[in-house]
C-alpha positions as CSV (number, residue, x, y, z in Angstrom):
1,X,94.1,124.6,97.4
2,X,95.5,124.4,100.5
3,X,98.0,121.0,101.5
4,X,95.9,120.4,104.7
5,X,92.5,120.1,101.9
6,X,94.5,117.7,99.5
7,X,96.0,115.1,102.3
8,X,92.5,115.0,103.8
9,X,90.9,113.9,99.8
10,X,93.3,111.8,99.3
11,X,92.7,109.8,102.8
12,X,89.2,110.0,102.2
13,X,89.7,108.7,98.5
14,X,91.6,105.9,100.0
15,X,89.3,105.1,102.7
16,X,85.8,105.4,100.7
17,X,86.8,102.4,98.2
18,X,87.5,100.0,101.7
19,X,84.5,101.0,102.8
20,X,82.4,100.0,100.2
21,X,84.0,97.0,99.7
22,X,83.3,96.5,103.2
23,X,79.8,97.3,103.3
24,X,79.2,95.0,100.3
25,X,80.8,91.8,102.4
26,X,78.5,92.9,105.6
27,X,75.5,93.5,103.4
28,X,75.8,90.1,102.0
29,X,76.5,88.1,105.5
30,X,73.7,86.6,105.6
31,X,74.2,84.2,102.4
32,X,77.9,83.9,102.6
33,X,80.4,84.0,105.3
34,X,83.2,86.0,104.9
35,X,86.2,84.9,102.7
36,X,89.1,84.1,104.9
37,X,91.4,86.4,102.7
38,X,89.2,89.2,103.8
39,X,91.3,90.2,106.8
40,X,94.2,89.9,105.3
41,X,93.2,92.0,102.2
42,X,92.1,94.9,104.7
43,X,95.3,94.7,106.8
44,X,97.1,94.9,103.9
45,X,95.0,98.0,102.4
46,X,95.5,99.8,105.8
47,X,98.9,99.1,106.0
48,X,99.0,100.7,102.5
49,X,97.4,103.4,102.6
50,X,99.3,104.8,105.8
51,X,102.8,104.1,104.4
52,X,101.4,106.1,100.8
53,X,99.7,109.0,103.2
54,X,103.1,109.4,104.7
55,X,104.9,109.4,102.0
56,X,102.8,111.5,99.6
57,X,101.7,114.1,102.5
58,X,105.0,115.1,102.9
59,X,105.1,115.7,99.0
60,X,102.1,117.9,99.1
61,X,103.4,120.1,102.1
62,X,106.7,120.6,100.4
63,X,105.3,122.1,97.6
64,X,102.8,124.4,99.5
65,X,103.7,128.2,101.3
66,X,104.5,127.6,104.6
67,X,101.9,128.9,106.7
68,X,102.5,130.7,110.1
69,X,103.2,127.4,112.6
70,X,99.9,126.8,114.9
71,X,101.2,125.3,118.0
72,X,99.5,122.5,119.5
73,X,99.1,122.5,123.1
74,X,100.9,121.1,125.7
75,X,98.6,118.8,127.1
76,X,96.8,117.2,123.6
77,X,100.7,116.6,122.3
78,X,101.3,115.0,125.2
79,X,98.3,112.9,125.6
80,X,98.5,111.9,121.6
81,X,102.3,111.1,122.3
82,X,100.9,109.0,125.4
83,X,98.0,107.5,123.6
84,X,100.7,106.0,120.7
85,X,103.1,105.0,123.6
86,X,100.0,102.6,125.0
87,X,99.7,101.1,121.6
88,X,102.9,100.4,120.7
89,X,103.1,98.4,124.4
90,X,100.2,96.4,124.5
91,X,101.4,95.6,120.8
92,X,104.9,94.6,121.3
93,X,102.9,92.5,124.2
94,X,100.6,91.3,122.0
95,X,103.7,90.3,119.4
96,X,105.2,88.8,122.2
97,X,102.6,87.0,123.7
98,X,102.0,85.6,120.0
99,X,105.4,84.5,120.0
100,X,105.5,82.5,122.7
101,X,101.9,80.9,122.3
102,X,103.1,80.1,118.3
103,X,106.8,78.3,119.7
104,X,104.7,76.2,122.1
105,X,102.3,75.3,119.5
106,X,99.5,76.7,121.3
107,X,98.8,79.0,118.1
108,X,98.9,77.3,114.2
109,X,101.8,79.6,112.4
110,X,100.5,79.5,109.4
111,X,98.0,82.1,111.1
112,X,99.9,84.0,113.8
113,X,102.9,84.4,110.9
114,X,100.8,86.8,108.8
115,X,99.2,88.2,112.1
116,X,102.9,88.9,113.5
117,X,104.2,90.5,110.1
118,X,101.3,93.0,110.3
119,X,101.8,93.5,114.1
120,X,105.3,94.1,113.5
121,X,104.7,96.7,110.5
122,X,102.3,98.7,112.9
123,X,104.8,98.7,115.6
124,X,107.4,100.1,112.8
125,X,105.1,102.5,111.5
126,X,104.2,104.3,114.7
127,X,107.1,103.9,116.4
128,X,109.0,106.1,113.7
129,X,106.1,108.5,113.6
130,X,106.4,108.8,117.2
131,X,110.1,109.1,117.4
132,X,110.1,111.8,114.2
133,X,107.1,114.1,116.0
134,X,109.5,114.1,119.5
135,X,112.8,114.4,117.7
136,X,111.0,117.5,115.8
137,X,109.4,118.8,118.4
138,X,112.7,118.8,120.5
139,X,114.6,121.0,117.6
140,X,111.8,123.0,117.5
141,X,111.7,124.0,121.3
């Protein structure tokens, strides 16, 4: 089985479980609101299940035949590389902005604390995926 095949199962084995749970919340709306631990649960899960994709992904590849490299073009890189850039601004703005609102006591902390550690993960996570994909593509090229 090719690596490609098993990263893909395993995100969809990861995702399919969320989703249910999901659906069984949504489904049920209209008896019971939804927990307030609900978003943070989900956060969490996503968070999770990025940081073990990563991780086991490059696990999987290593112990698969390298295949003959397919270059991406130009312009999609780019654009992906662009597209990451725009999130990881608006949210260092957004972390920012949350700052500022939460010192002036504009925002409770209790909530924009949790909200910020997640933000703050995000911005980790993509900015080192972004810096690892133009740091290889430069010793590459």
């Amino acid at each position: 089985m090719q690596a490609k095949i098993k990263i893909r199962a395993l995100v969809f084995g990861l995702v399919l479980p969320y989703f249910a749970l999901v659906m069984y919340f949504i489904l049920r709306i209209q008896e019971h609101p939804i927990p307030t631990w609900f978003a943070y649960f989900g956060l969490t899960y996503l968070l999770g299940s990025i940081m073990l994709v990563t991780l086991v992904s490059r696990r999987i590849a290593r112990g698969s035949r390298p295949q003959a490299a397919v270059q991406s073009r130009p312009m999609v890189r780019m654009g992906a590389r662009a597209w990451v850039g725009y999130l990881l601004a608006v949210w260092c703005g957004l972390f920012l902005w949350g700052t500022v609102e939460t010192i002036r006591g504009k925002l409770e902390w209790r909530r924009a604390l949790p909200s910020g550690v997640f933000l703050l993960a995000f911005i980790g996570i993509f900015a080192r995926l972004l810096y690892i994909d133009i740091k290889g593509s430069k010793a590459a090229g």
